[in-house]
KEVOMAR-780698 format. One line per 8 residues: for each residue x, y, z of C-alpha. Coordinates in steps of 0.02 Angstrom, whole numbers, plus 32768, in hexadecimal, padded with zeros to 4 digits. Layout:
BEGIN
X Y Z ~ ...
//
This chain:
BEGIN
09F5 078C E055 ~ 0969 080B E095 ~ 08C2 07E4 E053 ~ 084D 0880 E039 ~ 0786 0885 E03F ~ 0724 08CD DF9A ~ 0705 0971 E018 ~ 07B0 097F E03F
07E1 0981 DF8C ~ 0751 09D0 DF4A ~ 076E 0A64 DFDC ~ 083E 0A6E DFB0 ~ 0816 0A6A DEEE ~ 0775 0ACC DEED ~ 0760 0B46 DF84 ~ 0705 0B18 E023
0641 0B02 E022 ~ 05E8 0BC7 E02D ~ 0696 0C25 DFCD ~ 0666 0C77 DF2B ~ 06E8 0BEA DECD ~ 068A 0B5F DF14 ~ 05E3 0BA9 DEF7 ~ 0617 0BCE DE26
065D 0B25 DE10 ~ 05AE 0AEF DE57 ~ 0548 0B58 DDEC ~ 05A3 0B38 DD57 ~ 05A2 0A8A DD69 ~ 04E5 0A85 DD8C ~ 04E2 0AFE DCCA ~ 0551 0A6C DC81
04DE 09D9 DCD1 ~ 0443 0A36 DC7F ~ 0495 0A38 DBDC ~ 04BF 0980 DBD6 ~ 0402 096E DC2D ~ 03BF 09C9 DB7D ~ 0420 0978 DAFC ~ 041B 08B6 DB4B
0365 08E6 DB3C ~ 0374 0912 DA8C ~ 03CA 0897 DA4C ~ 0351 081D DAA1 ~ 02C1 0871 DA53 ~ 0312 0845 D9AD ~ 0331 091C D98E ~ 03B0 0980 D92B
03E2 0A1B D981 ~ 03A8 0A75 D8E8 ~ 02FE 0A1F D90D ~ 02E6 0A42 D9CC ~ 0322 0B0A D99E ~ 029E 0B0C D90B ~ 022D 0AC0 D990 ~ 0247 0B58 DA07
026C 0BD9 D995 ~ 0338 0BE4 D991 ~ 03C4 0BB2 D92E ~ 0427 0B05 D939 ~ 04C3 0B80 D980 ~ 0444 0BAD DA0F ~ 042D 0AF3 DA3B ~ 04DA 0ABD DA28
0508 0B51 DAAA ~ 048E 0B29 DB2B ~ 04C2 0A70 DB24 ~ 0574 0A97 DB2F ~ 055A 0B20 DBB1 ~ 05B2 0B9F DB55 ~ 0539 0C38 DB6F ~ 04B3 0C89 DBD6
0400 0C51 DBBB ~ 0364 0C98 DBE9 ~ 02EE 0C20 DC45 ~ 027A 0C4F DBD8 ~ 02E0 0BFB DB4C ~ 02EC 0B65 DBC7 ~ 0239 0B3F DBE6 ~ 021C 0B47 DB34
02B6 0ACF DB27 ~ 026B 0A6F DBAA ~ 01B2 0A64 DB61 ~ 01F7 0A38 DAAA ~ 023E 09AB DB07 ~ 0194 0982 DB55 ~ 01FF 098E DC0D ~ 01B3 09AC DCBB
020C 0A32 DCF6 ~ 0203 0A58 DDC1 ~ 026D 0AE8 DE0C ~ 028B 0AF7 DEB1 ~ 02D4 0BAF DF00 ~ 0319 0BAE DFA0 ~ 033C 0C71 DFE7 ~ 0397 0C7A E079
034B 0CCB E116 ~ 034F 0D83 E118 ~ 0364 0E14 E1AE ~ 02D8 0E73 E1C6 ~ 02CF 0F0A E15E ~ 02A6 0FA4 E1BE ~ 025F 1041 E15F ~ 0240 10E1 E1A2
//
């Protein structure tokens, strides 16, 4: 029997590291580990999702869709997530280098 690395598999299943497939799965799953991030956090801080949305200014429905990664949300809506949650938030951005741009 051939054994398989997690790259091997995760390239065959998933698309190769720097294809559009690969880099969706990645960003999705990133969404989905934010979610579970938010409402482990939640639950720890002893809060309904009706609470933490009257907290920020949005209904339970809002919550339960940004926890379960089932629609776009503004970061605006996740800072204020975020500081209801009394979380340290750091964000990193990493652009990739770029040709010069010549203009004439």
């Amino acid at each position: 029997m051939k054994t398989h690395t997690l790259d091997e598999v995760q390239d065959k299943l998933i698309g190769k590291k720097g294809t559009p497939e690969r880099d969706r799965f990645e960003y999705e799953l990133k969404l989905e580990m934010i979610g579970h991030a938010i409402k482990q956090t939640r639950k720890e801080r002893k809060l309904t999702q009706a609470e933490l949305g009257s907290l920020i200014g949005v209904k339970k429905a809002q919550i339960s869709r940004i926890e379960n990664n089932t629609s776009n949300v503004t970061i605006d809506t996740l800072m204020r997530v975020f500081s209801a949650l009394h979380a340290k938030v750091k964000l990193q951005v990493e652009l990739p280098p770029y040709a010069s741009i010549n203009i004439s």
